[in-house]
N, CA, C and O atoms as a GROMACS GRO file, in nm:
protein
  228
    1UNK      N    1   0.085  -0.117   0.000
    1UNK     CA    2   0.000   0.000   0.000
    1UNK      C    3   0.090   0.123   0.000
    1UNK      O    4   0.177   0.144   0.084
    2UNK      N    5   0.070   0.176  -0.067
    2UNK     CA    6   0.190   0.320  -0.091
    2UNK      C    7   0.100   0.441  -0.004
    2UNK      O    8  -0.008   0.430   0.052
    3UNK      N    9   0.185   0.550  -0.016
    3UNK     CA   10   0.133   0.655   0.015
    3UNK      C   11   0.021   0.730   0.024
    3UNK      O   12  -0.043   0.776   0.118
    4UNK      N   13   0.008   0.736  -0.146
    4UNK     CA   14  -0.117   0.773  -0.160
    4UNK      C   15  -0.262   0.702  -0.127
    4UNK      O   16  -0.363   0.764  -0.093
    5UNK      N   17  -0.251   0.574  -0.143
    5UNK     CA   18  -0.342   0.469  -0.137
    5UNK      C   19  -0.390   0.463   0.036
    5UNK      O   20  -0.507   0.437   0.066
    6UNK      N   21  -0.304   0.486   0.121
    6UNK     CA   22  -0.311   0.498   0.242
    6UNK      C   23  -0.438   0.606   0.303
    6UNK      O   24  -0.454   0.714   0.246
    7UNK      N   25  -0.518   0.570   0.413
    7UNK     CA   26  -0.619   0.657   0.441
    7UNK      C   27  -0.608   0.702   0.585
    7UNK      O   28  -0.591   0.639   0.689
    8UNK      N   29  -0.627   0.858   0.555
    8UNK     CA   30  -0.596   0.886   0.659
    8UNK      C   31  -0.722   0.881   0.793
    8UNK      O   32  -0.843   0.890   0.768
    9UNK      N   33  -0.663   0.867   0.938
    9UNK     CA   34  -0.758   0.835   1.039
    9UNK      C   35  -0.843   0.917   1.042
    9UNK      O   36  -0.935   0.864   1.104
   10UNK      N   37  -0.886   1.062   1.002
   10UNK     CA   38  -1.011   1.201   0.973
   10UNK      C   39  -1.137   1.098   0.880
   10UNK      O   40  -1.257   1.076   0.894
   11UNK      N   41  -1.023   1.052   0.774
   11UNK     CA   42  -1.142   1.010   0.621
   11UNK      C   43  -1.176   0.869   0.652
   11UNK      O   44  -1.257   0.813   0.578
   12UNK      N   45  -1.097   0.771   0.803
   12UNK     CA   46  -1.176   0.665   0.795
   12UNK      C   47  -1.332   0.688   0.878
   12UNK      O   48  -1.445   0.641   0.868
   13UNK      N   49  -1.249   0.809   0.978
   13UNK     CA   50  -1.396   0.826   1.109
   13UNK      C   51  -1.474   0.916   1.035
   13UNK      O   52  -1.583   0.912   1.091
   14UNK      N   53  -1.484   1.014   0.919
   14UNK     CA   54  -1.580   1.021   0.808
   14UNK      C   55  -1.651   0.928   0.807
   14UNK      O   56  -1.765   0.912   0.852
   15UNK      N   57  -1.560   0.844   0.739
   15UNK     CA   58  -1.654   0.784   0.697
   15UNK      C   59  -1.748   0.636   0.748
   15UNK      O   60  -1.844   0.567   0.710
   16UNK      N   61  -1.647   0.642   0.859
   16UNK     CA   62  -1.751   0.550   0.993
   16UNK      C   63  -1.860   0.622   1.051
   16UNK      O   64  -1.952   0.568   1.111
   17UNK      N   65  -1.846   0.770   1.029
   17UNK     CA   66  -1.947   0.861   1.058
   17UNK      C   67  -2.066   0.848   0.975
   17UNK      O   68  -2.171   0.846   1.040
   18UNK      N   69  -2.080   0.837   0.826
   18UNK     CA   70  -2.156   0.842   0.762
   18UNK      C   71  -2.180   0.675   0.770
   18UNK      O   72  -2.302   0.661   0.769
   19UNK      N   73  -2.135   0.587   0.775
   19UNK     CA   74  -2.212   0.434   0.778
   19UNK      C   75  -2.327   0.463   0.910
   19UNK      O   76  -2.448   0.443   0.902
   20UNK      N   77  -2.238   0.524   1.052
   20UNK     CA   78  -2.345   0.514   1.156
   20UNK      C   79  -2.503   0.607   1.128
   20UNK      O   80  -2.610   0.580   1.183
   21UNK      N   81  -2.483   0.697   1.049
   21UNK     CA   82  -2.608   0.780   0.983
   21UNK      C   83  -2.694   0.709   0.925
   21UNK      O   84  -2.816   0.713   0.936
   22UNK      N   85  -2.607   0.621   0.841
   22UNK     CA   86  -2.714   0.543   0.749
   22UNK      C   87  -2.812   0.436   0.797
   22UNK      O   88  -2.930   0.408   0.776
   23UNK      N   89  -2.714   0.390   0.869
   23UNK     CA   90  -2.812   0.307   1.006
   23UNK      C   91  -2.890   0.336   1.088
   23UNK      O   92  -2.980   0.265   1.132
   24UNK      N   93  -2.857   0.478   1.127
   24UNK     CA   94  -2.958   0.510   1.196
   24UNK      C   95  -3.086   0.537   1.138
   24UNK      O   96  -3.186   0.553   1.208
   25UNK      N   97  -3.088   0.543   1.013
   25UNK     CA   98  -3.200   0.596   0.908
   25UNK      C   99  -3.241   0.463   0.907
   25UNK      O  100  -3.364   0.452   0.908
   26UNK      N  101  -3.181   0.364   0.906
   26UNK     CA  102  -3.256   0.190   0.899
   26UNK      C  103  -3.306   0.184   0.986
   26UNK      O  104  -3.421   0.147   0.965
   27UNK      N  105  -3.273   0.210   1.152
   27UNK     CA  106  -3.317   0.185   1.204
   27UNK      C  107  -3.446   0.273   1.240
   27UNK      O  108  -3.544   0.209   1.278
   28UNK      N  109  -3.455   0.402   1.234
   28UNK     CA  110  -3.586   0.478   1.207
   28UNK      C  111  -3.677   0.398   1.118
   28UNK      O  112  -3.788   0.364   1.158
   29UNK      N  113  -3.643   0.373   1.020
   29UNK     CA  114  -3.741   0.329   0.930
   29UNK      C  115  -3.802   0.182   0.950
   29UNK      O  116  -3.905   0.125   0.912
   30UNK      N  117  -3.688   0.147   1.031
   30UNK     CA  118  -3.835  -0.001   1.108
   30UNK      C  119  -3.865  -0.006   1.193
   30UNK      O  120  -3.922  -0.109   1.228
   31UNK      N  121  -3.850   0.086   1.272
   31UNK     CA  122  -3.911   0.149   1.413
   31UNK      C  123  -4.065   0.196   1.340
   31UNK      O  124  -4.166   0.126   1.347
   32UNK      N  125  -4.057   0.292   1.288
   32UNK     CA  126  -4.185   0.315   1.200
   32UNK      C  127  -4.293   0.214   1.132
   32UNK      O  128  -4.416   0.206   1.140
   33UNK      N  129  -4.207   0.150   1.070
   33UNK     CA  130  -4.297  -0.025   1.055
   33UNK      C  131  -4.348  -0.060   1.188
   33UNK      O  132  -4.470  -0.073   1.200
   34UNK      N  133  -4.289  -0.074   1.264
   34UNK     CA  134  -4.344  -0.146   1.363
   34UNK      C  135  -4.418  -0.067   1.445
   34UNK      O  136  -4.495  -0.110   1.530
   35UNK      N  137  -4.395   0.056   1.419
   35UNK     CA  138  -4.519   0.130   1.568
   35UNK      C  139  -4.641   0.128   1.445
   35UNK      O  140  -4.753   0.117   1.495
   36UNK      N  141  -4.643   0.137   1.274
   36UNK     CA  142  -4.786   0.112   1.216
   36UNK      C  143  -4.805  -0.001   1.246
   36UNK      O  144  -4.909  -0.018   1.309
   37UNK      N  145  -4.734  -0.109   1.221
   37UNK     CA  146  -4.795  -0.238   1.228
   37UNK      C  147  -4.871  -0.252   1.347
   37UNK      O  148  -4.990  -0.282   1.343
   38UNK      N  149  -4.786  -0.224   1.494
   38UNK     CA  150  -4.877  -0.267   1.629
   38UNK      C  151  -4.998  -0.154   1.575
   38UNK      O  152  -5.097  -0.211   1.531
   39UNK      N  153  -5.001  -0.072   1.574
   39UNK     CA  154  -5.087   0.052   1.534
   39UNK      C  155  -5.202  -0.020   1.473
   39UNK      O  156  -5.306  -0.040   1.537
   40UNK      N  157  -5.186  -0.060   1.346
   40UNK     CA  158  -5.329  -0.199   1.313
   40UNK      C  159  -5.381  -0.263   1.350
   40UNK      O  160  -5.504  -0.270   1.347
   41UNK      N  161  -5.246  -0.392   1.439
   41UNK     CA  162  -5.326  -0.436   1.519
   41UNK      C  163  -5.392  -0.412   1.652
   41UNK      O  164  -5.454  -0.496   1.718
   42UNK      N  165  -5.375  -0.304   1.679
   42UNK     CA  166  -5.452  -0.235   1.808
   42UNK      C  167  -5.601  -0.223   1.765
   42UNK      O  168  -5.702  -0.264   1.823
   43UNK      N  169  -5.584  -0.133   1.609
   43UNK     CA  170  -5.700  -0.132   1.549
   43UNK      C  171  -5.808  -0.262   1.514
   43UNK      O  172  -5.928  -0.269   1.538
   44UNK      N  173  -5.742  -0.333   1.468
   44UNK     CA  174  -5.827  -0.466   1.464
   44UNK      C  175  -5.871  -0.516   1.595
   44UNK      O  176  -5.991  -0.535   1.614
   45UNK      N  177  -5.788  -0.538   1.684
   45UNK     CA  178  -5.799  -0.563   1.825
   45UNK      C  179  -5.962  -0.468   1.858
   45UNK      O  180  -6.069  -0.524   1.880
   46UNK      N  181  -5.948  -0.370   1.855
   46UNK     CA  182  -6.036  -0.288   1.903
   46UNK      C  183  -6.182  -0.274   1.798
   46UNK      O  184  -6.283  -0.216   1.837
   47UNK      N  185  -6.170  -0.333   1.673
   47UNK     CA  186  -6.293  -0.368   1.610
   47UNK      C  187  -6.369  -0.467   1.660
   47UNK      O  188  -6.491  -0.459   1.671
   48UNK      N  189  -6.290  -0.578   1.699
   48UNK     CA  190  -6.342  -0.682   1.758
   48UNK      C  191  -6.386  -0.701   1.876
   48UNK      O  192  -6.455  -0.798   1.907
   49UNK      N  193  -6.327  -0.547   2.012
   49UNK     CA  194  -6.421  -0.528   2.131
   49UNK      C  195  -6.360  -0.564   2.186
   49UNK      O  196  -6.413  -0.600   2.291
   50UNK      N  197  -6.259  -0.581   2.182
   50UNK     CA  198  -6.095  -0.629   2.296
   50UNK      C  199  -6.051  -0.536   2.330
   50UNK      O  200  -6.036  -0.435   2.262
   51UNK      N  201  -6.022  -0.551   2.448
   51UNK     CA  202  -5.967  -0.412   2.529
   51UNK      C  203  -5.842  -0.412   2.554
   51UNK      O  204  -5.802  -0.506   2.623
   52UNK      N  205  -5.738  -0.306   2.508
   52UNK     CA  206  -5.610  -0.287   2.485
   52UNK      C  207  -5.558  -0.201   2.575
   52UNK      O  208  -5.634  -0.141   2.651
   53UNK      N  209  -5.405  -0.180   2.579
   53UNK     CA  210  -5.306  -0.065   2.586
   53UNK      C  211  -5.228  -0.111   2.511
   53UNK      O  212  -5.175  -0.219   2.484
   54UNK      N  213  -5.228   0.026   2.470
   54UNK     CA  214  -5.114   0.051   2.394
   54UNK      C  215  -4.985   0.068   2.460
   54UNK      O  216  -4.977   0.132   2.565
   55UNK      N  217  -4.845  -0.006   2.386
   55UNK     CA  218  -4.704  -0.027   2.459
   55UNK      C  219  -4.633   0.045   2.399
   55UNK      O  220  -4.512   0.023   2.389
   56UNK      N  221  -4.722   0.194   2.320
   56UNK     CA  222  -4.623   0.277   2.271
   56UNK      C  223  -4.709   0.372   2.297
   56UNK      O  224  -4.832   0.365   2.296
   57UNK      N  225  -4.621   0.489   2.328
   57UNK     CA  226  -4.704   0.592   2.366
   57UNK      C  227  -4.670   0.677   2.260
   57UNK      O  228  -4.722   0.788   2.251
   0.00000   0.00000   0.00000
Protein backbone atom coordinates (compact mmCIF):
# COMPACT_ATOMS: atom_id res chain seq x y z
CA UNK A 1 0.00 0.00 0.00
CA UNK A 2 1.90 3.20 -0.91
CA UNK A 3 1.33 6.55 0.15
CA UNK A 4 -1.17 7.73 -1.60
CA UNK A 5 -3.42 4.69 -1.37
CA UNK A 6 -3.11 4.98 2.43
CA UNK A 7 -6.19 6.57 4.41
CA UNK A 8 -5.96 8.86 6.59
CA UNK A 9 -7.58 8.35 10.39
CA UNK A 10 -10.11 12.01 9.73
CA UNK A 11 -11.42 10.10 6.21
CA UNK A 12 -11.76 6.65 7.95
CA UNK A 13 -13.96 8.26 11.09
CA UNK A 14 -15.80 10.21 8.08
CA UNK A 15 -16.54 7.84 6.97
CA UNK A 16 -17.51 5.50 9.93
CA UNK A 17 -19.47 8.61 10.58
CA UNK A 18 -21.56 8.42 7.62
CA UNK A 19 -22.12 4.34 7.78
CA UNK A 20 -23.45 5.13 11.56
CA UNK A 21 -26.08 7.80 9.83
CA UNK A 22 -27.14 5.43 7.49
CA UNK A 23 -28.12 3.07 10.06
CA UNK A 24 -29.58 5.10 11.96
CA UNK A 25 -32.00 5.96 9.07
CA UNK A 26 -32.55 1.90 8.99
CA UNK A 27 -33.17 1.85 12.04
CA UNK A 28 -35.86 4.78 12.07
CA UNK A 29 -37.41 3.29 9.30
CA UNK A 30 -38.35 -0.01 11.08
CA UNK A 31 -39.11 1.49 14.13
CA UNK A 32 -41.85 3.15 12.00
CA UNK A 33 -42.97 -0.25 10.55
CA UNK A 34 -43.44 -1.45 13.63
CA UNK A 35 -45.19 1.30 15.68
CA UNK A 36 -47.86 1.12 12.17
CA UNK A 37 -47.95 -2.39 12.29
CA UNK A 38 -48.77 -2.67 16.29
CA UNK A 39 -50.87 0.52 15.34
CA UNK A 40 -53.29 -1.99 13.13
CA UNK A 41 -53.27 -4.35 15.19
CA UNK A 42 -54.52 -2.35 18.08
CA UNK A 43 -57.00 -1.32 15.49
CA UNK A 44 -58.27 -4.66 14.64
CA UNK A 45 -57.99 -5.63 18.25
CA UNK A 46 -60.36 -2.88 19.03
CA UNK A 47 -62.93 -3.69 16.10
CA UNK A 48 -63.42 -6.83 17.58
CA UNK A 49 -64.21 -5.28 21.31
CA UNK A 50 -60.95 -6.29 22.96
CA UNK A 51 -59.67 -4.12 25.29
CA UNK A 52 -56.10 -2.87 24.85
CA UNK A 53 -53.06 -0.65 25.86
CA UNK A 54 -51.14 0.51 23.94
CA UNK A 55 -47.04 -0.27 24.59
CA UNK A 56 -46.23 2.77 22.71
CA UNK A 57 -47.04 5.92 23.66
Amino acid sequence: MSSTDAETIYERVAKLEDEIALLRNEVDVLKKALRNKIARHEVSMLKKGKDITSIID
